[in-house]
VEXLOKOL-690596 format. One line per field, with one value per atom (N, C-alpha, C, O): residue number from 1; residue in one letter; chain; atom name; x, y, z. Coordinates in pm, 1 decimal. Atoms other than C-alpha are relative to their C-alpha. Layout:
BEGIN
seq	NUM	...
type	a	...
mol	A	...
atom	CA	...
u	X	...
v	Y	...
w	Z	...
% end
This chain:
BEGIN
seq	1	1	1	1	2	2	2	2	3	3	3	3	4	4	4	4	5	5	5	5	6	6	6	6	7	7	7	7	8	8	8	8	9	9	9	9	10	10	10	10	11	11	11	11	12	12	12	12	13	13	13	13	14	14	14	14	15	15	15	15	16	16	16	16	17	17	17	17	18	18	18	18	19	19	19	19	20	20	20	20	21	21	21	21	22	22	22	22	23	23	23	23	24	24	24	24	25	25	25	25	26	26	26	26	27	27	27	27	28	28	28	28	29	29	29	29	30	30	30	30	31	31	31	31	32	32	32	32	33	33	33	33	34	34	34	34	35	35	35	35	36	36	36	36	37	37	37	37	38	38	38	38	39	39	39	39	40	40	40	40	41	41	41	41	42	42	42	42	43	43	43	43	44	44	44	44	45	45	45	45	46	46	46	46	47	47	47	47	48	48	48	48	49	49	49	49	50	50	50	50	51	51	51	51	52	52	52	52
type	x	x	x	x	x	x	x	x	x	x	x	x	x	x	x	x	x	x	x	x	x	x	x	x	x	x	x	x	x	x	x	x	x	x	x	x	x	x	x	x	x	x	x	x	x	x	x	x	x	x	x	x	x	x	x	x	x	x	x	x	x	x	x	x	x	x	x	x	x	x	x	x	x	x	x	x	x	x	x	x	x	x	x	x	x	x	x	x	x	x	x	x	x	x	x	x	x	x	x	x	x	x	x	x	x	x	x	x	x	x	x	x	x	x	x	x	x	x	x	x	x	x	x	x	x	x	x	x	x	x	x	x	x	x	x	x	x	x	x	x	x	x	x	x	x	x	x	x	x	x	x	x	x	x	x	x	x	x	x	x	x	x	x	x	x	x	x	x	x	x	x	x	x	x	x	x	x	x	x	x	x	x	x	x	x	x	x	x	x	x	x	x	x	x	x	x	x	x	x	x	x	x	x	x	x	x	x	x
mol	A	A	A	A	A	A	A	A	A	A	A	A	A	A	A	A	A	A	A	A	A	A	A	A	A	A	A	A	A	A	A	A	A	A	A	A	A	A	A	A	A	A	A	A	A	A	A	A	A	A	A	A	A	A	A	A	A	A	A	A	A	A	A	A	A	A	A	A	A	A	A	A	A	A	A	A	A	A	A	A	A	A	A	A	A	A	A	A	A	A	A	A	A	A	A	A	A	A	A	A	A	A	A	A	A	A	A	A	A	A	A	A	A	A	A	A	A	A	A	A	A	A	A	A	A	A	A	A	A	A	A	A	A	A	A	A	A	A	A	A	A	A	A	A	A	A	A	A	A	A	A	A	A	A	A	A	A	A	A	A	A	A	A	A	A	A	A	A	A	A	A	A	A	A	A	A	A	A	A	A	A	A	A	A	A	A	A	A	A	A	A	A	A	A	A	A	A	A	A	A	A	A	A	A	A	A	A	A
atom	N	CA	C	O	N	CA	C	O	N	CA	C	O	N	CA	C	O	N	CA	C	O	N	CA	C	O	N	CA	C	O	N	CA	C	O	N	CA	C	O	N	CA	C	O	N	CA	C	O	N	CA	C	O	N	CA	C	O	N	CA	C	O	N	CA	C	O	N	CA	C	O	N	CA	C	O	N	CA	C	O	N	CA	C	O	N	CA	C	O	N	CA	C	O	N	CA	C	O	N	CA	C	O	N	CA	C	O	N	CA	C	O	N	CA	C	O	N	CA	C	O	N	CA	C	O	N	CA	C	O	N	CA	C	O	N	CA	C	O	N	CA	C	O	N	CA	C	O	N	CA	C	O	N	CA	C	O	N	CA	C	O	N	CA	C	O	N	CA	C	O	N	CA	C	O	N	CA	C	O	N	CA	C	O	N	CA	C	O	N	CA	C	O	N	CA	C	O	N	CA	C	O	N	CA	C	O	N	CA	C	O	N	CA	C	O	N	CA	C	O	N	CA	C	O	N	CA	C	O	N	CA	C	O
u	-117.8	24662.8	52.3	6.8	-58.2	24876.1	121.7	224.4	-87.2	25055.7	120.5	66.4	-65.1	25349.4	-35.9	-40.4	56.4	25241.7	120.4	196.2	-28.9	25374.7	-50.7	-158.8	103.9	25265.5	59.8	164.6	-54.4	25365.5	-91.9	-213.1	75.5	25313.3	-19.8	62.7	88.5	25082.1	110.3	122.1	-23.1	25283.9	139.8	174.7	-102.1	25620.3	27.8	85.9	1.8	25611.4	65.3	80.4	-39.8	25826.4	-62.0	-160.8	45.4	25747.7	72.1	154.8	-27.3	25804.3	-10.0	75.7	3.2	25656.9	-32.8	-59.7	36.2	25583.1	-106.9	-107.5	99.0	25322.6	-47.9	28.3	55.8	25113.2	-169.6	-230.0	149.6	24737.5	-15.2	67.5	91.5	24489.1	-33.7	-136.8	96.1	24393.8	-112.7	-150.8	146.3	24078.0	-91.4	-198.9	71.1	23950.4	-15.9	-120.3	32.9	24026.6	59.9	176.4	-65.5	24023.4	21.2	84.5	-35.6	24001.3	167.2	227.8	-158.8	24353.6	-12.6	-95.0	-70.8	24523.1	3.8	116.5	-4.1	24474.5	25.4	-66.8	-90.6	24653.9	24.5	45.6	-120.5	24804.9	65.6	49.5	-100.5	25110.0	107.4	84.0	-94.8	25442.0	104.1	192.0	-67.6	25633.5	175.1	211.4	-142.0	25996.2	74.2	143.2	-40.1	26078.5	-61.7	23.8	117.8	25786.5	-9.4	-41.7	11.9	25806.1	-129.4	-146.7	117.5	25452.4	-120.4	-92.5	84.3	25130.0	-47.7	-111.2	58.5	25040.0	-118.8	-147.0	43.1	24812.0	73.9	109.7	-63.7	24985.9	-55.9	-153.7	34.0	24869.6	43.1	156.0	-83.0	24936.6	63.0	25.8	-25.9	25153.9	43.1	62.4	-45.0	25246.0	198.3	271.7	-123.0	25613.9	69.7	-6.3	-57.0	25853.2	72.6	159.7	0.1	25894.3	103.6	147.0
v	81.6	4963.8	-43.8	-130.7	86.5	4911.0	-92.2	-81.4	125.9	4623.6	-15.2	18.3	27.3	4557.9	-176.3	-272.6	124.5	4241.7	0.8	89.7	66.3	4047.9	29.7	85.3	21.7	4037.6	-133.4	-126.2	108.2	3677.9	-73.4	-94.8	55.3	3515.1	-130.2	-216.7	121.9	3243.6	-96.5	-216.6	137.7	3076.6	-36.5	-140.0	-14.6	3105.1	-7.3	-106.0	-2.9	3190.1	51.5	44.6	-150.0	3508.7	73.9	118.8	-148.1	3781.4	120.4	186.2	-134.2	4058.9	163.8	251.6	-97.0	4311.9	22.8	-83.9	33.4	4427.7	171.4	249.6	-89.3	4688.1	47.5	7.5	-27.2	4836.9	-18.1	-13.0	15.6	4779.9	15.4	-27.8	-27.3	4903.6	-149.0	-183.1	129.4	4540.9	29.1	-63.5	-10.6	4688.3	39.1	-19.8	-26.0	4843.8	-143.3	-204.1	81.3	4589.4	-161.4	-201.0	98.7	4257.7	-151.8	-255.6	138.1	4012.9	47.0	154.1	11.1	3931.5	67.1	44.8	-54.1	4129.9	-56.6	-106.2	53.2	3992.0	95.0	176.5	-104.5	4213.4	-74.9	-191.8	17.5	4176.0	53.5	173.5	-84.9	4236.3	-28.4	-132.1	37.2	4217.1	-77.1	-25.1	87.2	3922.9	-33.2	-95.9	17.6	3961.6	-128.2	-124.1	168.4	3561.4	-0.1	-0.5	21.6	3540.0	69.5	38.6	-156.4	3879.1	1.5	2.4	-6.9	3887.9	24.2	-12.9	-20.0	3995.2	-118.6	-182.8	43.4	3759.7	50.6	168.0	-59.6	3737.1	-6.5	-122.0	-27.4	3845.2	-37.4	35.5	32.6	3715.8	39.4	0.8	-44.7	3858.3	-116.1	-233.1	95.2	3705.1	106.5	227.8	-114.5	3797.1	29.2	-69.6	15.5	3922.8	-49.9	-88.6	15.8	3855.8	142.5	199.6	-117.6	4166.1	-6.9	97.0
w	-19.4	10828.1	-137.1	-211.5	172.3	10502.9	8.2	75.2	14.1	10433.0	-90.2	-195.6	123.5	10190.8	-81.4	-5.0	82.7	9920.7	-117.3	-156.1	134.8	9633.6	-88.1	-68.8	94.6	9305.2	-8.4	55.8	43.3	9206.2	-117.2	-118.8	137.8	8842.2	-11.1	18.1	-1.6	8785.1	-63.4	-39.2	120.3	8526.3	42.8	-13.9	3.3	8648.3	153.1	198.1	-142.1	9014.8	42.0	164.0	-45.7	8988.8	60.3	2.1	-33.4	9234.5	-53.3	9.8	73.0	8977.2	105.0	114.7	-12.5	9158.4	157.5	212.5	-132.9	9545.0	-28.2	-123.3	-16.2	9626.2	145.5	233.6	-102.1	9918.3	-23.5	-130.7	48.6	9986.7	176.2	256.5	-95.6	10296.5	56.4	-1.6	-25.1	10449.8	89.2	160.8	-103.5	10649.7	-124.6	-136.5	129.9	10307.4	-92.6	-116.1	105.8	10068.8	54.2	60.1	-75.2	10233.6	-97.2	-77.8	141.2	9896.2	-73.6	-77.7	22.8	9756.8	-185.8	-274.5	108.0	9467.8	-127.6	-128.0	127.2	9090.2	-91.7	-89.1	121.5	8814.8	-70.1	-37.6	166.1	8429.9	25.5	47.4	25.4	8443.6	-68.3	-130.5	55.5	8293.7	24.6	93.3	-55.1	8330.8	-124.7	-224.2	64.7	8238.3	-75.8	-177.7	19.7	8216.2	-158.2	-246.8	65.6	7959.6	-120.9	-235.6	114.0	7787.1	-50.2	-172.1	58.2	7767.6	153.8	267.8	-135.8	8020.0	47.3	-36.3	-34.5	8263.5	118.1	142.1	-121.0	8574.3	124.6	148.1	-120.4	8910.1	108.0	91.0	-95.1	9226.5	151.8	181.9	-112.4	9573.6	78.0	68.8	-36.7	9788.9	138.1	145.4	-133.6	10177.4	-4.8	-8.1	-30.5	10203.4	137.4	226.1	-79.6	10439.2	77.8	12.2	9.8	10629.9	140.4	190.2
% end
């Protein structure tokens, strides 16, 4: 069953980015570096549920 997700940034609380992920495989939540436009510099990303 795949899901569509957020990435959303810690520092800022932009969702930069959206993604897909298995939720029967991987059932702990999404943590990435990534690139945060606002910032211009890597933060950490956090999943978030969309609105679908």
């Amino acid at each position: 069953m795949t899901v569509k997700i957020g990435l959303k940034c810690v520092e800022t609380g932009d969702i930069n980015y959206t993604t897909t992920k298995n939720s029967k495989t991987h059932t702990e939540k999404v943590e990435l570096s990534k690139y945060c436009p606002r910032l211009k510099k890597h933060t950490v990303h956090k999943e978030v549920k969309l609105k679908s």
